[in-house]
C-alpha positions as CSV (number, residue, x, y, z in Angstrom):
1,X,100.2,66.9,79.6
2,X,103.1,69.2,80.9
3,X,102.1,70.9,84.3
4,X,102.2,74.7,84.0
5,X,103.3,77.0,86.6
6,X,102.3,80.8,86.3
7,X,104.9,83.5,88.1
8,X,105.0,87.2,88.6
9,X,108.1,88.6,86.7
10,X,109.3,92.1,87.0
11,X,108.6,93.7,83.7
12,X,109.8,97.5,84.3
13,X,111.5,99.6,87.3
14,X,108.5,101.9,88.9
15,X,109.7,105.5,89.2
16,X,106.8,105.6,91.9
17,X,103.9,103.6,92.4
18,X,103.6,99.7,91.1
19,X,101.4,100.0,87.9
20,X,99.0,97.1,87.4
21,X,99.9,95.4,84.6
22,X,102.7,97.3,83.5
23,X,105.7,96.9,85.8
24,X,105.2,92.9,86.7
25,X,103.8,90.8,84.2
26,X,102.4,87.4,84.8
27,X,104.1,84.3,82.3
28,X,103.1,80.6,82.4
29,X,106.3,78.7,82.0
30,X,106.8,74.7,82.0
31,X,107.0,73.8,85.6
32,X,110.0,71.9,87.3
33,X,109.7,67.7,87.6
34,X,111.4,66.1,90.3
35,X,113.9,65.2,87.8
36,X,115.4,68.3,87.3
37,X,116.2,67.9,90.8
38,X,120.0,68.0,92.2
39,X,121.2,66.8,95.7
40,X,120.4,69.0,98.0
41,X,117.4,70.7,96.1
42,X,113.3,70.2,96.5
43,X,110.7,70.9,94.2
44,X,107.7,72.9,96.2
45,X,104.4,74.3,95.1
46,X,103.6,77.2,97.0
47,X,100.8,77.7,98.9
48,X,100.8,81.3,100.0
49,X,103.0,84.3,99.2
50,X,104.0,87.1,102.0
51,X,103.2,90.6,100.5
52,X,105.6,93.0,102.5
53,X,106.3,96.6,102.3
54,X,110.1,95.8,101.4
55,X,109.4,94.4,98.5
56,X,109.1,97.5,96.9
57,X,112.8,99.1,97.6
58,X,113.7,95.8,96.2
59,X,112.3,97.1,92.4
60,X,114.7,100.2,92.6
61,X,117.7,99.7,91.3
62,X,120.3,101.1,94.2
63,X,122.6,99.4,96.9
64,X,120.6,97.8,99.5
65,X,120.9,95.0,102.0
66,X,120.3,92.9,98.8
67,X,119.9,93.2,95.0
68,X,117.5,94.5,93.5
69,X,114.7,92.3,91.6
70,X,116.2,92.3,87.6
71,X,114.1,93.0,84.7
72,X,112.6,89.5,83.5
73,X,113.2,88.0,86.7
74,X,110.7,86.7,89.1
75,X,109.8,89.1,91.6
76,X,111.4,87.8,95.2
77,X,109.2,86.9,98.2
78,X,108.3,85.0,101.0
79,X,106.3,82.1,100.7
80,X,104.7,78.9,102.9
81,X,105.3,76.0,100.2
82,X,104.6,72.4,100.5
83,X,107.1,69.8,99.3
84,X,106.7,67.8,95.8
85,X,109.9,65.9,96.0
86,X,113.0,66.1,98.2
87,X,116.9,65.1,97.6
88,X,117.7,66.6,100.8
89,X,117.7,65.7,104.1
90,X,116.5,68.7,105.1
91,X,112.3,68.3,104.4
92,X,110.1,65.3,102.9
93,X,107.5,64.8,100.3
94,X,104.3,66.2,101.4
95,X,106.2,68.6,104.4
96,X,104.9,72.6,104.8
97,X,108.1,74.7,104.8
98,X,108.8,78.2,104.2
99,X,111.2,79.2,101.5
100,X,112.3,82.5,99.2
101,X,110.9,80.8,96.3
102,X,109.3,84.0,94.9
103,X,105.9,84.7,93.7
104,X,105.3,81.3,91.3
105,X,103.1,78.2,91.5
106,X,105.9,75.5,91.4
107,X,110.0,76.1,92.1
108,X,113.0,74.2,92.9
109,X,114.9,75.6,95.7
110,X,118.4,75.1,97.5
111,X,118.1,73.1,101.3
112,X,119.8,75.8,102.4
113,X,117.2,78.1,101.6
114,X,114.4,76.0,103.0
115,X,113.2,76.0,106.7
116,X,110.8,73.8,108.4
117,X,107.6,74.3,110.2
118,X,109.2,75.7,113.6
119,X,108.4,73.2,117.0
120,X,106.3,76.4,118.6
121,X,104.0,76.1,115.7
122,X,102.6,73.6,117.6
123,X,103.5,74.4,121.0
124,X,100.9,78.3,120.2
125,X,98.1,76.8,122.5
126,X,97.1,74.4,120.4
127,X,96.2,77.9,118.3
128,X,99.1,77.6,115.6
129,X,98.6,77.8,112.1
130,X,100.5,77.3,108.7
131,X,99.9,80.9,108.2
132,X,102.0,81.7,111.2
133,X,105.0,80.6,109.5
134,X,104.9,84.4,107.8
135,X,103.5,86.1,110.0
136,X,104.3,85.9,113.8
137,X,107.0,83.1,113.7
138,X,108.3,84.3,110.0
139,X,110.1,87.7,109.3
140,X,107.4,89.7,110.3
141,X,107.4,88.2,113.8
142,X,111.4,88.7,114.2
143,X,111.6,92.2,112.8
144,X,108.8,93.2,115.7
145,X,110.4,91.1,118.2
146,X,114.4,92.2,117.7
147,X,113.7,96.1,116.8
148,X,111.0,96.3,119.6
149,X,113.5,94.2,122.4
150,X,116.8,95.0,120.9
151,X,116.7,98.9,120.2
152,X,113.3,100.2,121.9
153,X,114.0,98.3,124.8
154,X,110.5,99.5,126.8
155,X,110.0,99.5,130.4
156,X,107.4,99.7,132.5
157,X,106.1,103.2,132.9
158,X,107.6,104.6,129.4
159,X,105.3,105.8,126.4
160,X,105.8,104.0,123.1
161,X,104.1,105.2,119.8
162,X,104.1,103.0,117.1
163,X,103.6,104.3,113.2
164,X,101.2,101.8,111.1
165,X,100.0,100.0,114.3
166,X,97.6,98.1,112.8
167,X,100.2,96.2,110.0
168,X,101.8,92.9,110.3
169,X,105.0,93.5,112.4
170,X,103.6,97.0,114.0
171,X,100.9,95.2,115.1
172,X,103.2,92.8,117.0
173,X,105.8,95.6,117.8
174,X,103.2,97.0,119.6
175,X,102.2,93.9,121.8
176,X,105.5,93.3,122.8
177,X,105.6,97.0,124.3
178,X,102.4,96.3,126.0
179,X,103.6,92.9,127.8
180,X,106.7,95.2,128.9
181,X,104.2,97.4,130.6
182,X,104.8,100.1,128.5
183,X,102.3,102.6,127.8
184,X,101.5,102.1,123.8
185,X,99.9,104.5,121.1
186,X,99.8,103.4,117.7
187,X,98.2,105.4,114.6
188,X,96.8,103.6,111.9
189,X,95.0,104.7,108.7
190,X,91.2,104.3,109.6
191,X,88.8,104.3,112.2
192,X,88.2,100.2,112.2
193,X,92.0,100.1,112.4
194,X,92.2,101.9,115.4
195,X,89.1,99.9,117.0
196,X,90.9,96.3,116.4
197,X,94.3,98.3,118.1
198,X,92.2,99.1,121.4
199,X,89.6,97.0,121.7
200,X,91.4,93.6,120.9
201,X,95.1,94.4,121.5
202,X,94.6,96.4,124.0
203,X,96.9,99.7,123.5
204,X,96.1,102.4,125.5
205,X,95.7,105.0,122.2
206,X,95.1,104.5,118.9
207,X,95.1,107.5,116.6
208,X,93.9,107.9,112.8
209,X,96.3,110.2,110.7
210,X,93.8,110.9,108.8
211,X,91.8,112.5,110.8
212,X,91.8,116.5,110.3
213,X,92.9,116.8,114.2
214,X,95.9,114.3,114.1
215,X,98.5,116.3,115.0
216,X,96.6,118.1,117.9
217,X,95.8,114.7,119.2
218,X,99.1,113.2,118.6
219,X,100.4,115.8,121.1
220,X,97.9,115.1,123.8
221,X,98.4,111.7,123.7
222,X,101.9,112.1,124.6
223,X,102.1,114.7,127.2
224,X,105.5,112.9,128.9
225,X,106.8,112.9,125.9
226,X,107.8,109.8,123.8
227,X,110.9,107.4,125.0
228,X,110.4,105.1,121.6
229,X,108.8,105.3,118.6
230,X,109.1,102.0,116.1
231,X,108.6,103.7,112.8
232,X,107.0,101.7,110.0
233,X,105.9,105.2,108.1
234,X,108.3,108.0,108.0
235,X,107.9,110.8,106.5
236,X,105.3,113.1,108.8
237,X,104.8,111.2,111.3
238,X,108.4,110.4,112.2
239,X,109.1,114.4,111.9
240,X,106.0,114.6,114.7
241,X,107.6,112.0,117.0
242,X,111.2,113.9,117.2
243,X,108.9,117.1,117.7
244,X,107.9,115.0,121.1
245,X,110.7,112.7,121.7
246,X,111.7,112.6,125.3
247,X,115.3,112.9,126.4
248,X,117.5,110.0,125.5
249,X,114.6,108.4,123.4
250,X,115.1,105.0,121.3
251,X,113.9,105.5,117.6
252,X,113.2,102.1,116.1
253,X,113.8,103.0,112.3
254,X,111.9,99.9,110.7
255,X,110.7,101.0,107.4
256,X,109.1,104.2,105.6
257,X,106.5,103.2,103.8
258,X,104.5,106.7,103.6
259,X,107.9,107.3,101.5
260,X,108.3,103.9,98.9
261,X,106.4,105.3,96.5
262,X,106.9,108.4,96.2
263,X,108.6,109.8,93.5
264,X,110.2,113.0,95.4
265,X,111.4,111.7,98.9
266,X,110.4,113.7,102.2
267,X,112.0,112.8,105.6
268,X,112.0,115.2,108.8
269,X,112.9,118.6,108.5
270,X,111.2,120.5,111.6
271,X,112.5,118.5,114.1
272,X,115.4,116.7,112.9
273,X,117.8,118.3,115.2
274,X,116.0,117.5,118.3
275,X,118.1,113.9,117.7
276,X,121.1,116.6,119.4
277,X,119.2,118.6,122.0
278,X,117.3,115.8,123.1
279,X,120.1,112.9,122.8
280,X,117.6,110.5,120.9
281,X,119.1,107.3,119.6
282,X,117.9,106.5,116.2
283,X,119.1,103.0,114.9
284,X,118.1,101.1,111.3
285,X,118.0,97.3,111.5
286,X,117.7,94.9,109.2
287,X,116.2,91.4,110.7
288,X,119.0,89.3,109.1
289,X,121.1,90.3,111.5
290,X,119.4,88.7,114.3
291,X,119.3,85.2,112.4
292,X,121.2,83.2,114.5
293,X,118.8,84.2,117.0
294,X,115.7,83.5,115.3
295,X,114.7,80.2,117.4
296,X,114.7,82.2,121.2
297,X,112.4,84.8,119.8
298,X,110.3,82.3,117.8
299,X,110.0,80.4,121.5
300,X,109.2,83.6,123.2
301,X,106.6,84.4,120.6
302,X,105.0,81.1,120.7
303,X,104.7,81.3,124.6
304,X,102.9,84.4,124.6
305,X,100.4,83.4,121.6
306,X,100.0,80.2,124.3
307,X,99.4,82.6,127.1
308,X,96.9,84.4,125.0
309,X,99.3,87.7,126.0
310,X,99.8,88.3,121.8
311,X,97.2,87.8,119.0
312,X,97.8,88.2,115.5
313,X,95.5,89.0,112.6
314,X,96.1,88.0,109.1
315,X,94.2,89.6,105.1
316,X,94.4,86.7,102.5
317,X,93.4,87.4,99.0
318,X,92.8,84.3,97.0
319,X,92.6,84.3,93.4
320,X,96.5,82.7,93.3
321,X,99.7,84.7,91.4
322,X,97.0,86.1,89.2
323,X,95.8,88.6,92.1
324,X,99.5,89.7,93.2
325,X,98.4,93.2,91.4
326,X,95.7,93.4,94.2
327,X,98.1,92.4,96.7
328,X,100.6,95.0,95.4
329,X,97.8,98.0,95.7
330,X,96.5,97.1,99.3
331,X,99.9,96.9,100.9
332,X,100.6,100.5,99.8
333,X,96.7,102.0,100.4
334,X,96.3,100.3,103.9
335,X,93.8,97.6,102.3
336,X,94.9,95.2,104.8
337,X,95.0,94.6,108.7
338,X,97.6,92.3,109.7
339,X,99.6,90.4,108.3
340,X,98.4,90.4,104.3
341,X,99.0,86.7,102.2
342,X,98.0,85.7,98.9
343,X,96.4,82.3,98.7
344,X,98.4,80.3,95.7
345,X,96.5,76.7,97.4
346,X,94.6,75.9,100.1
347,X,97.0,73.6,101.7
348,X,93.9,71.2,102.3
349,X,94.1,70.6,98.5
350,X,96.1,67.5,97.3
351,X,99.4,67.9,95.7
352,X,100.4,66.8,93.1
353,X,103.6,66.6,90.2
């Protein structure tokens, strides 16, 4: 009998949020044999998908840093993926790798796209796990390390805020402030959130926006004044920060997510000219362009895990492709702490063509 491979294809543009069951649909299709395989191709069966907040500017169809997902096409993503069948040099049968092979059971996919399990996985401690490979040593990792070392540059003795603290790369962002001897705030949607920030990462403030007195307590936090804010939200809170942005300030612009879904766009208004009268740098990355540098921040990272100087938290949903609507809704409601990961296979399960 045929092996079957269910993937999440993109069904219709949202105009705001992602609709279960409307704008992907799920499609079992005849999965790939290693001999549909081509030199320098392997055939992997994924073992757990990386849910990111970028995944929804990549539904909208606008110039970005890539193109957009296409109608009937199988929605792009991150996964950890364990190898069938090689005809590359670059992994083996039965090797854990982490490849774009988008959210599906079985794929083939190009050497060039493929990248093994990185040396500090092993080096973390003795604490390093497959998981890691999207989270702390995968994209999330590098977008924390490069926009927190690269643009927020922290120092000992400045205040750093960090919007959506208690996410996969603010949570990290955050850290890496903290070992600079920075003085760190995050805000975070709930009250367990901002118990895991303080209590186990150890930030010096953790703040709920959705508590009624926010904003009052947003301003006593920072009574020097912020010097940089990584912004994973947007929206309000970045208008709050330039209300109390110190002079010559770094503003880390990572993402927006308070903004993805919404169908009338709202940035900062108030405050936006204190970005003149204050001198505040505000700088968008995009991770890619770090790339080449990937390996020294994957080192750095895996010596502090070692150290015990960063931890990471991770929220897996099992159930495979056919709980990627699940996925979809905690991402934008704050479901998750951490890094959040659909389980496609425990990678303790035997493979198999």
């Amino acid at each position: 009998m045929t092996r079957q491979s269910l993937q999440l294809e993109l069904a219709e543009r949202p105009t705001g949020e992602i609709v279960p069951g409307k704008t992907f649909r799920q499609r079992q299709v005849a999965a790939p044999t290693e001999a549909d395989l081509r030199d320098g191709q392997l055939l992997l069966e994924c073992l757990y998908v990386s849910f990111d907040p970028a995944m929804r500017g990549w539904l909208d169809d606008r110039r970005s840093y890539v193109p957009p997902v296409q109608i009937g096409e199988v929605m792009r993503a991150l996964t950890v993926s364990r190898v069938l069948a090689s005809r590359s040099a670059k992994a083996r049968a039965g090797d854990v790798v982490t490849a774009p092979m988008g959210i599906r059971e079985v794929g083939v996919v190009a050497e060039d796209q493929v990248e093994p399990a990185p040396a500090a996985l092993q080096q973390a401690g003795g604490g390093g796990k497959v998981t890691d490979m999207l989270g702390v040593f995968g994209l999330t990792g590098m977008t924390a390390y490069f926009g927190m070392t690269r643009i927020g540059e922290p120092k000992a003795g400045d205040t750093v805020v960090v919007s959506a603290a208690a996410g996969a790369t603010g949570s990290v962002a955050a850290q890496i402030a903290k070992i600079a001897g920075a003085r760190v705030i995050g805000t975070a949607g709930s009250d367990e959130k901002c118990r895991w920030l303080k209590e186990e990462l150890g930030l010096d403030v953790a703040l709920n926006y959705k508590d009624p007195d926010f904003k009052a307590k947003f301003k006593e936090a920072t009574p020097n004044f912020i010097d940089v804010f990584f912004d994973n939200v947007g929206g309000e809170q970045l208008d709050m920060a330039l209300g109390r942005a110190n002079t010559y300030a770094r503003f880390v612009m990572c993402g927006g997510i308070s903004q993805y879904n919404a169908e009338s766009k709202s940035g900062p208004t108030r405050n936006f000219f204190n970005v003149i009268t204050q001198r505040i740098k505000m700088q968008g990355f995009i991770v890619f362009d770090y790339a080449k540098e990937y390996p020294v921040a994957i080192a750095q990272i895996g010596q502090w895990l070692g150290e015990g100087k960063l931890k990471r938290k991770e929220t897996i949903i099992k159930g495979g492709i056919a709980s990627s609507d699940e996925a979809f809704k905690q991402l934008f409601t704050g479901g998750n702490m951490g890094k959040l990961l659909v389980e496609v296979k425990n990678p303790e399960e035997v493979s198999r063509l």
